[in-house]
C-alpha positions in Angstrom: 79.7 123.4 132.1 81.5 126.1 133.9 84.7 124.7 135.9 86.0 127.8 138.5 89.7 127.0 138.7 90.7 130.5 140.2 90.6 129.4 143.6 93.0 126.2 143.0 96.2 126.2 144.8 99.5 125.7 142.1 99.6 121.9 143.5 96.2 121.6 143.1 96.6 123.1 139.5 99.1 120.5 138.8 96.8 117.5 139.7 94.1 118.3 138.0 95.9 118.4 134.4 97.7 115.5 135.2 94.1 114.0 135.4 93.2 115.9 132.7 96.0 114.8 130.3 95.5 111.3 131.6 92.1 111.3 130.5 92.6 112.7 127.1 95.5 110.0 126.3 92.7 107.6 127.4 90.1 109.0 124.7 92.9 108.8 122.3 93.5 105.4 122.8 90.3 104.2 122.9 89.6 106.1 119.6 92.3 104.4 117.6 91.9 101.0 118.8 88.2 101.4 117.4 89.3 102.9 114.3 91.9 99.2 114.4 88.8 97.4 114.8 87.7 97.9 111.4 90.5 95.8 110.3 92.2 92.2 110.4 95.3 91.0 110.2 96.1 89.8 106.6 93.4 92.4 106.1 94.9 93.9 102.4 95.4 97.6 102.6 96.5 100.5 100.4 97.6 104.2 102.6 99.4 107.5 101.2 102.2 108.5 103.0 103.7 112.4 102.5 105.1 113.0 98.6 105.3 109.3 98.5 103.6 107.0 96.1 100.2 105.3 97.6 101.5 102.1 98.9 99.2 98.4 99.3 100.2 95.6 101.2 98.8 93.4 104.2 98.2 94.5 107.9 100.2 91.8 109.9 100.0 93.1 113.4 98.2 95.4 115.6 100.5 97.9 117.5 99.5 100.4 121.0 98.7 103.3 118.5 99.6 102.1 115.0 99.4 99.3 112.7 102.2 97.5 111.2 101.5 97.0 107.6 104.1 94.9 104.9 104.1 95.9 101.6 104.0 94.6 98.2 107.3 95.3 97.7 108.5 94.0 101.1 108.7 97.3 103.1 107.9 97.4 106.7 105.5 100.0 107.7 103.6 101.4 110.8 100.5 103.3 110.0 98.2 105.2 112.1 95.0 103.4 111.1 92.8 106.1 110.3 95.1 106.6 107.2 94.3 103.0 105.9 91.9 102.1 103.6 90.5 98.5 102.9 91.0 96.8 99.4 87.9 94.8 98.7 88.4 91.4 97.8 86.2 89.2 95.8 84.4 87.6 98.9 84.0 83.4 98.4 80.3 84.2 96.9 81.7 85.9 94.1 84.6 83.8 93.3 81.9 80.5 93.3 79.5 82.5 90.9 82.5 83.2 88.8 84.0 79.8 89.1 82.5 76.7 87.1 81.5 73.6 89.6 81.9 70.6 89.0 79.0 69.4 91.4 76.2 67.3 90.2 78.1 66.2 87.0 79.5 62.7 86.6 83.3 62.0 86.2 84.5 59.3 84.6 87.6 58.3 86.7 88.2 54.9 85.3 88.6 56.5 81.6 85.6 54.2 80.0 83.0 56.2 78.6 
């Protein structure tokens, strides 16, 4: 798709990347709050920051570009979210598997066998 600018006056010029820069910063957001939608708050998270140890904590709030994330160790972060990654929990399936019920056995409550 060829766009002829040549014949745009300096005003005109001006106009059209103000659109055009309007429209990119549009696509950017929309972007990252799709890339945010992969995530919950209280969602636990691990992310690398530059010659920094990988850090994991829980996402506690959803920010115009960023997320903020709070660490382990009680640091206060805001992360691009395409940097994050999810840590899986055991879902409530597993744990039950993994868990012994008590369901379906009697209990003596009274202490009389």
């Amino acid at each position: 798709m060829a766009i002829d600018i040549d014949n745009l006056t300096y005003e005109q010029l001006l106009k059209l990347n103000h659109k055009i820069v309007e429209r990119l910063k549009f696509m950017d957001s929309m972007h990252s709050h799709n890339e945010m939608m992969q995530f919950s708050p209280g969602d636990k998270v691990s992310f690398e920051p530059n010659n920094r140890d990988k850090q994991t904590g829980t996402l506690v709030k959803f920010n115009k570009k960023t997320v903020t994330v709070l660490t382990d160790d009680g640091q206060s972060w805001n992360v691009a979210p395409h940097l994050l990654s999810k840590i899986n929990k055991k879902t409530n399936k597993e744990k039950s598997k993994t868990k012994k019920s008590n369901r379906g056995k009697v209990v003596n409550l009274h202490g009389k066998q």
